[in-house]
Structures are given as structure tokens and as C-alpha cells.
DSSP file (Angstrom, degrees, kcal/mol; ACC not computed):
  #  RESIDUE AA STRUCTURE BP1 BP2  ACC     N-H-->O    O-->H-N    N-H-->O    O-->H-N    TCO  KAPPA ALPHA  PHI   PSI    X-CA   Y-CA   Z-CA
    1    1 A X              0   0    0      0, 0.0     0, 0.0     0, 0.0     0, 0.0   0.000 360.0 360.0 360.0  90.1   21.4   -6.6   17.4
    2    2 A X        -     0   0    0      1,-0.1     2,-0.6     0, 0.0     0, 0.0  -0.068 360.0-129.7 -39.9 132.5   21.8   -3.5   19.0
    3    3 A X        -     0   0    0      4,-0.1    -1,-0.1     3,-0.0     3,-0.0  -0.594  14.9-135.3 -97.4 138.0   20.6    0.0   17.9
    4    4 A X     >  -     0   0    0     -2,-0.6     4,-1.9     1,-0.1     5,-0.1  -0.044  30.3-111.2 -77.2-155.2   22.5    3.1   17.8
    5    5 A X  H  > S+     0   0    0      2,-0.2     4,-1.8     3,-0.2     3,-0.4   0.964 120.9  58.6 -99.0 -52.7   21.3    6.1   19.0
    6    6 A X  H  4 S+     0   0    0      1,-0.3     4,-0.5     2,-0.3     5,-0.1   0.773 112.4  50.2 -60.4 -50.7   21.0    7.6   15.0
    7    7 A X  H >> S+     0   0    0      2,-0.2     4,-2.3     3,-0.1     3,-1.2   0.930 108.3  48.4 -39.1 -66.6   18.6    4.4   14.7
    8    8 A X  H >X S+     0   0    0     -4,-1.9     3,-2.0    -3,-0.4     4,-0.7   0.965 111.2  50.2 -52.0 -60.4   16.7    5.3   17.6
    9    9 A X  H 3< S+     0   0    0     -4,-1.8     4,-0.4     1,-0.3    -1,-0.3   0.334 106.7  50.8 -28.6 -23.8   16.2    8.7   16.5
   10   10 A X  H <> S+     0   0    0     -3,-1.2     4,-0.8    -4,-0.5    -1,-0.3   0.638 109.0  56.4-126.4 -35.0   15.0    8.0   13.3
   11   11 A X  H <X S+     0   0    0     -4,-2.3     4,-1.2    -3,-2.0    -2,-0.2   0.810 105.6  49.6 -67.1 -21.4   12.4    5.5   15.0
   12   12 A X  H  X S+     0   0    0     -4,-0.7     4,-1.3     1,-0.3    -1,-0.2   0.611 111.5  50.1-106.6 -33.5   10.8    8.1   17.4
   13   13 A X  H  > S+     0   0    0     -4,-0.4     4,-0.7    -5,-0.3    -1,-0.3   0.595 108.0  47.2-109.8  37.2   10.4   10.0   14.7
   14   14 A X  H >X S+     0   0    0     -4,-0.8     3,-2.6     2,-0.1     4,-0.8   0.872 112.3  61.1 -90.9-100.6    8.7    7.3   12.3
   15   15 A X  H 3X>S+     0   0    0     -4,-1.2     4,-2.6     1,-0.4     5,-0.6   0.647 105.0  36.8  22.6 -82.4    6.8    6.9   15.2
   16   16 A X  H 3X5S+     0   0    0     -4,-1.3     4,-1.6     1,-0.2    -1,-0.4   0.914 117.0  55.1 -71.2 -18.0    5.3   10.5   15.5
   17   17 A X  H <X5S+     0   0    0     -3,-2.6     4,-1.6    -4,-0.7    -2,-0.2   0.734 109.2  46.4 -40.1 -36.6    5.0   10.5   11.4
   18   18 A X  H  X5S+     0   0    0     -4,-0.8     4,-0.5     1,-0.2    -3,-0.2   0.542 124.3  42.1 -95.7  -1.8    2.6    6.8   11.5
   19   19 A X  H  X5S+     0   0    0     -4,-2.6     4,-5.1    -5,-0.3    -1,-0.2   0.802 117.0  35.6 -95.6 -36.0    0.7    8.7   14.4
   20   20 A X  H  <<S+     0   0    0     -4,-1.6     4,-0.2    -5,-0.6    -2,-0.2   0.781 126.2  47.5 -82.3  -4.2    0.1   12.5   13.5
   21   21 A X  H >X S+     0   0    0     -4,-1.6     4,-2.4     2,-0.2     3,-1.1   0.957 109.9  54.0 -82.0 -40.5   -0.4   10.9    9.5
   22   22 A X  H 3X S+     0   0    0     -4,-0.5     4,-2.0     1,-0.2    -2,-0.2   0.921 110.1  49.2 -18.4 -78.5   -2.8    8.1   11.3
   23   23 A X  H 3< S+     0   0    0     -4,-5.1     4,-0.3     1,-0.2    -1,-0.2   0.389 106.2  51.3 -77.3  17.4   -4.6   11.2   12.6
   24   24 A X  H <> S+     0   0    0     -3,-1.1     4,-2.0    -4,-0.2    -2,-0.2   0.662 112.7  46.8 -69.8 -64.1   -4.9   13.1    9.4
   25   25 A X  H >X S+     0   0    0     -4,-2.4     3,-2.3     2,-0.2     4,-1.2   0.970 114.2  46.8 -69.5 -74.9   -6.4   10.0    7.7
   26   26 A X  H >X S+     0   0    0     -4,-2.0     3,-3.1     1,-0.3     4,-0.6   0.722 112.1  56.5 -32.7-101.8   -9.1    9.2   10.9
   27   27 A X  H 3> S+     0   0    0      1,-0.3     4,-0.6    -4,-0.3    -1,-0.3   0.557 114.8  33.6  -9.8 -39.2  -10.0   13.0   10.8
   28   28 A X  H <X S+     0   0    0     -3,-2.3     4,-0.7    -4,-2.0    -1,-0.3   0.604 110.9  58.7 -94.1  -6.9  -10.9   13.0    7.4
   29   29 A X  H <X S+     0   0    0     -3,-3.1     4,-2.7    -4,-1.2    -2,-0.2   0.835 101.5  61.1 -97.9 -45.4  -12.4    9.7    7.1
   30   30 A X  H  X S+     0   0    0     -4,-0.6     4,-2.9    -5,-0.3     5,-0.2   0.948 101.2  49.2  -9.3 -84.7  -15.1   10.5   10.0
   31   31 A X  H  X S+     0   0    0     -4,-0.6     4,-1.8     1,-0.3     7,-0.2   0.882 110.0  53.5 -67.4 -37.3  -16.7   13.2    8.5
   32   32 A X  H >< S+     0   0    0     -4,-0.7     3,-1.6     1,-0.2     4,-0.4   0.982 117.0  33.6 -41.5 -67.0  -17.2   11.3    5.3
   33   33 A X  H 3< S+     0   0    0     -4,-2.7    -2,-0.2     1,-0.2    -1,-0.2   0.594 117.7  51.3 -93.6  -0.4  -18.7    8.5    6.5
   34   34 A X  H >X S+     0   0    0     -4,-2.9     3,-1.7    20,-0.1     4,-0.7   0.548  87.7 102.9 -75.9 -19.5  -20.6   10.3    9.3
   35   35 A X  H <X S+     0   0    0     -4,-1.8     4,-1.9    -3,-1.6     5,-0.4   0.688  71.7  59.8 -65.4 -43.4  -21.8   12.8    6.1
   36   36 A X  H 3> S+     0   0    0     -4,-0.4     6,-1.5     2,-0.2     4,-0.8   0.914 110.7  38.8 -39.3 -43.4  -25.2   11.2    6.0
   37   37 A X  H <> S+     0   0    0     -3,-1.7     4,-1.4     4,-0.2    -2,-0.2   0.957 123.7  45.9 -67.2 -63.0  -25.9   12.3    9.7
   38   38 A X  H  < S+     0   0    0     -4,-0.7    -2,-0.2     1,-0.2    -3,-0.2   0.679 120.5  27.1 -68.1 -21.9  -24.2   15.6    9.1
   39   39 A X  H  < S+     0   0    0     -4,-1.9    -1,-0.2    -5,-0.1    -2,-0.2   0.277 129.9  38.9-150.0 -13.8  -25.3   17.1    5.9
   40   40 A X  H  < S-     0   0    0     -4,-0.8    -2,-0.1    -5,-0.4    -3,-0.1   0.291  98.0-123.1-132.7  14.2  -29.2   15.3    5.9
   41   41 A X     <  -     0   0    0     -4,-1.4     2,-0.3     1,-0.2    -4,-0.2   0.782  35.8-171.0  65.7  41.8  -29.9   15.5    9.3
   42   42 A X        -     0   0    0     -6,-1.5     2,-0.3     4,-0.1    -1,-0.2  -0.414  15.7-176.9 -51.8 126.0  -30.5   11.4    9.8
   43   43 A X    >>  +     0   0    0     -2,-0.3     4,-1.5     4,-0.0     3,-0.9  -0.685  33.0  34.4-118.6-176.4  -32.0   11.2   13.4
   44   44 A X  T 34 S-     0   0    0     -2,-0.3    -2,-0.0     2,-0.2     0, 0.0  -0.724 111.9 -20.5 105.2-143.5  -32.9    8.2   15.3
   45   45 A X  T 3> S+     0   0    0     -2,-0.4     4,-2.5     3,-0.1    -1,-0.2   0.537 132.1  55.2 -42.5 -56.9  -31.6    4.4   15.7
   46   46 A X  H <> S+     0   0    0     -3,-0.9     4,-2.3     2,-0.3    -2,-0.2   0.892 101.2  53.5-101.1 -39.5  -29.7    4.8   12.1
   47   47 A X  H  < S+     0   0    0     -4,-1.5     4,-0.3     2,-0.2    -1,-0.2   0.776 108.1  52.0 -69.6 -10.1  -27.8    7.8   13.0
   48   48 A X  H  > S+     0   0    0     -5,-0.2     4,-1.7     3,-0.1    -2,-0.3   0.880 116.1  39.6 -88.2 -46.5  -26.4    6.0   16.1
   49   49 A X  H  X S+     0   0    0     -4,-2.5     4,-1.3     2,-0.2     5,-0.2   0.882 112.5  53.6 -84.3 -18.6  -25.4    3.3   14.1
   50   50 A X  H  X S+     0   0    0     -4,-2.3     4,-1.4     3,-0.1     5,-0.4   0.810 123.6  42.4 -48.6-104.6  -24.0    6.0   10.5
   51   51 A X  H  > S+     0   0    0     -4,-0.3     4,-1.8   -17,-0.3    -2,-0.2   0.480 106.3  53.1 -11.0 -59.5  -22.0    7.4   13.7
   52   52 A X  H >X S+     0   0    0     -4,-1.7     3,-3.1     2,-0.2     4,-2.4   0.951 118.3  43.2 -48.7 -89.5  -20.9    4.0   15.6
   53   53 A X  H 3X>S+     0   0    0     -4,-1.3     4,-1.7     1,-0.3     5,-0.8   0.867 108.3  56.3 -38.1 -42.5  -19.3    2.9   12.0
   54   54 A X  H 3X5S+     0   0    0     -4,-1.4     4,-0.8    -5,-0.2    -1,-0.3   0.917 112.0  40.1 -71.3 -19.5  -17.9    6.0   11.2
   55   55 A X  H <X5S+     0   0    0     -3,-3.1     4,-1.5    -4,-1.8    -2,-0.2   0.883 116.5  51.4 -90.5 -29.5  -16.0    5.9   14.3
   56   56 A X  H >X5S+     0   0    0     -4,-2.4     4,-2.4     2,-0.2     3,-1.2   0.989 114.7  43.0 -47.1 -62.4  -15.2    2.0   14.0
   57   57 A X  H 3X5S+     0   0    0     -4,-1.7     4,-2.1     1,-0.3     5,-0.4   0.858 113.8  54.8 -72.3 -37.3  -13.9    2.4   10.6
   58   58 A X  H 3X<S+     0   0    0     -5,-0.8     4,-0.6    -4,-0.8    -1,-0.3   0.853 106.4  48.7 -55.1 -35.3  -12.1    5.5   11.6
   59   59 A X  H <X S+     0   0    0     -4,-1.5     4,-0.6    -3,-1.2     3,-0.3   0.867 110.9  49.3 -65.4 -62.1  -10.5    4.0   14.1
   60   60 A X  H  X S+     0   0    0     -4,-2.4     4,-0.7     1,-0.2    -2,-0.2   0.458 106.4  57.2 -78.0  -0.5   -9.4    1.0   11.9
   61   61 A X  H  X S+     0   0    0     -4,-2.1     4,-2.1    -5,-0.2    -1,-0.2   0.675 109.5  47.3 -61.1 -39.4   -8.1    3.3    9.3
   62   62 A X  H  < S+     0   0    0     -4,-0.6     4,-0.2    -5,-0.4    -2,-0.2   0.717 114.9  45.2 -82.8 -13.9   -5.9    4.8   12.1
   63   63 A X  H  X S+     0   0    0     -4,-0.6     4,-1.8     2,-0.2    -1,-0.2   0.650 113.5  45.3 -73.7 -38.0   -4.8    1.7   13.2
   64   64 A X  H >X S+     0   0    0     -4,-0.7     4,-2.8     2,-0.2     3,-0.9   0.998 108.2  59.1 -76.0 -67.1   -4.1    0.2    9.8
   65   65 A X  H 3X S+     0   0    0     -4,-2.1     4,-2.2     1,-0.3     5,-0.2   0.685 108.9  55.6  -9.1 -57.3   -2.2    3.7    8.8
   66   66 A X  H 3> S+     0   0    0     -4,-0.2     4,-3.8     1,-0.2     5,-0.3   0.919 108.5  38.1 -27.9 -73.8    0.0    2.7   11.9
   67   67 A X  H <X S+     0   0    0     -4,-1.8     4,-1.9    -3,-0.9     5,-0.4   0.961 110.0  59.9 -66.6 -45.8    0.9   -0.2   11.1
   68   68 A X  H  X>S+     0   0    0     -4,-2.8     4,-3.5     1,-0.2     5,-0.5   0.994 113.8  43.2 -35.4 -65.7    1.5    0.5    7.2
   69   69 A X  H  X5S+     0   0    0     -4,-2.2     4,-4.5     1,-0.2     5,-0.4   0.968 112.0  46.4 -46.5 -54.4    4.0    3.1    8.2
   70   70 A X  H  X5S+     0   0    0     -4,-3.8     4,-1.5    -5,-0.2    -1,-0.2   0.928 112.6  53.6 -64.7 -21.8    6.0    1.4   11.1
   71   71 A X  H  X5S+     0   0    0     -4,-1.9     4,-4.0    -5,-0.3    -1,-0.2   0.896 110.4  47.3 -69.7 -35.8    6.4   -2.0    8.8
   72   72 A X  H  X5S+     0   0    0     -4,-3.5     4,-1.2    -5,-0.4    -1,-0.2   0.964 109.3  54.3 -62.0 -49.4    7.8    0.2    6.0
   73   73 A X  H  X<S+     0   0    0     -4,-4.5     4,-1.5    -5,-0.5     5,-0.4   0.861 109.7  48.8 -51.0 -36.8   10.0    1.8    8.5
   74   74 A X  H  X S+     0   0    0     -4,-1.5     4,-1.5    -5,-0.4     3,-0.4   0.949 108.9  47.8 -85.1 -31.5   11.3   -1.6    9.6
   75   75 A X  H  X S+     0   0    0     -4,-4.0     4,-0.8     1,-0.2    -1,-0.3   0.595 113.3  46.5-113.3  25.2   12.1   -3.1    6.4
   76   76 A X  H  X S+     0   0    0     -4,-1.2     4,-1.0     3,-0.1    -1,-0.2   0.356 109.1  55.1 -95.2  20.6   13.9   -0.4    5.2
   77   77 A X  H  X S+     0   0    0     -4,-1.5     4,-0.8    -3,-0.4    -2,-0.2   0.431 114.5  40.1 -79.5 -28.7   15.7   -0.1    8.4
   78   78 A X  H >X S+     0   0    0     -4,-1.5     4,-2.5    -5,-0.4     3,-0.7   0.917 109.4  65.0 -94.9 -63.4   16.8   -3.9    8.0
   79   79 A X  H 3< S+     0   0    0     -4,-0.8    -2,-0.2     1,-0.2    -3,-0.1   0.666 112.3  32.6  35.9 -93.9   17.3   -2.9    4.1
   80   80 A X  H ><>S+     0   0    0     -4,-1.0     5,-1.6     1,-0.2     3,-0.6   0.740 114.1  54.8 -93.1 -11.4   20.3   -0.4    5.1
   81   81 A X  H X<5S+     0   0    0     -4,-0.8     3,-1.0    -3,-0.7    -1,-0.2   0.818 108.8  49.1 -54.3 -49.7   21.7   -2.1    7.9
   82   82 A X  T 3<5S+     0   0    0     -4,-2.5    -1,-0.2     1,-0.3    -2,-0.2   0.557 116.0  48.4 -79.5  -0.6   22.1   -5.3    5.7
   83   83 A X  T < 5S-     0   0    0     -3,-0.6    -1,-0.3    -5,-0.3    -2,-0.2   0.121 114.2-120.3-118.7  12.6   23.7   -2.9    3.2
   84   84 A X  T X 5 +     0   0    0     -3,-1.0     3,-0.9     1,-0.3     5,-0.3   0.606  49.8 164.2  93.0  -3.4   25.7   -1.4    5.4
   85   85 A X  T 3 < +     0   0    0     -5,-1.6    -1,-0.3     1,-0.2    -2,-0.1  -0.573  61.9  29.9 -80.7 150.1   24.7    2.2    5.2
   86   86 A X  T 3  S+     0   0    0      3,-0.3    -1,-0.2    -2,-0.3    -2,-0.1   0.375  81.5 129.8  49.2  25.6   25.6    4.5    7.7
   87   87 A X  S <  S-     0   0    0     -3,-0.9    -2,-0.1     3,-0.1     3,-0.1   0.713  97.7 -77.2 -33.3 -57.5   28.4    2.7    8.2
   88   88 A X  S    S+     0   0    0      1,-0.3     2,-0.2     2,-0.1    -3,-0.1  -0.215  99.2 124.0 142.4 -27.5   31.1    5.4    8.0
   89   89 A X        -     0   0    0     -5,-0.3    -1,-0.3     2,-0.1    -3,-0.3  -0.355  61.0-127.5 -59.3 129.6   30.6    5.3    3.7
   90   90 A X        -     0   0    0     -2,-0.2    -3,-0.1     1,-0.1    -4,-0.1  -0.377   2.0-147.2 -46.4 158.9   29.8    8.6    1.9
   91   91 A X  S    S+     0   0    0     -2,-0.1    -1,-0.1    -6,-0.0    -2,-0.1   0.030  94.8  65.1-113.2  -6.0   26.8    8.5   -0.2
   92   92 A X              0   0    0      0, 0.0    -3,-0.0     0, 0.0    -2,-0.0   0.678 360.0 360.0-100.1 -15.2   28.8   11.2   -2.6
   93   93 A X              0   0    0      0, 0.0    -2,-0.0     0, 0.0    -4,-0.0   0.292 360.0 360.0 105.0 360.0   31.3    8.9   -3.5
């Protein structure tokens, strides 16, 4: 099955939505779980590893965020295509 161009377009920008929302969610999810380190001044061994996890988990938030979004995109992209929207139909009537 080919895509039309109105298809592509709509993918590129799902695309830059599941990334810059992806990097909303990492960005905020950091400082939270780094907040021991930051805000109580953990030194040592255990603030290299508070840090290391907050950037794993950040990282697999940003990844999972990804994926939520483009999967959603795809099966309501198969969705209207199997119903036939944008078709030529009106949506007013």
C-alpha cells in the first residue's frame, strides 16, 4: 500500500510530536529522580549511581514516550484508511 503525500505529512509531523513530547517527559523526569543528588547534596559512589538511573530511566521514558505515540499514530492511520476517510467524502455532510 502506498502512501500519499497528505499521509506522509501527517507522519513527519507525528514524528516531531513523539520526539519534542519524548523530550518534555525525559527533561522532567531527570531532575526528579536525580533530586536526591540535587537538593541534599549526596556525594560519593551513590550519587554516581542516583545519577546513572536517572539518566537510564530517563532515557527509557523517552524511548517508551516514542513508541506510545508512533503506535497510536499507526493504528489510527490504518483506522481511517480502512474507513475510507480522506477519500474525497466531506466530514460536514
Amino acid at each position: 500500500m502506498t502512501r500519499d503525500q497528505k499521509d506522509r505529512d501527517a507522519v513527519t509531523v507525528e514524528i516531531g510530536y513523539a520526539v519534542f513530547s519524548a523530550g518534555l517527559l525525559a527533561g522532567a523526569v531527570w531532575p526528579v529522580l536525580a533530586s536526591p543528588v540535587l537538593l541534599f547534596g549526596v556525594a560519593g559512589s551513590a550519587a554516581k549511581a542516583v545519577v546513572g538511573t536517572a539518566t537510564a530511566l530517563s532515557a527509557a521514558a523517552l524511548l517508551w514516550r516514542v513508541a506510545v505515540v508512533l503506535w497510536g499514530f499507526d493504528s489510527r492511520l490504518r483506522t481511517r484508511r480502512a474507513y475510507g476517510a480522506g477519500q474525497g467524502a466531506s466530514r460536514n455532510g
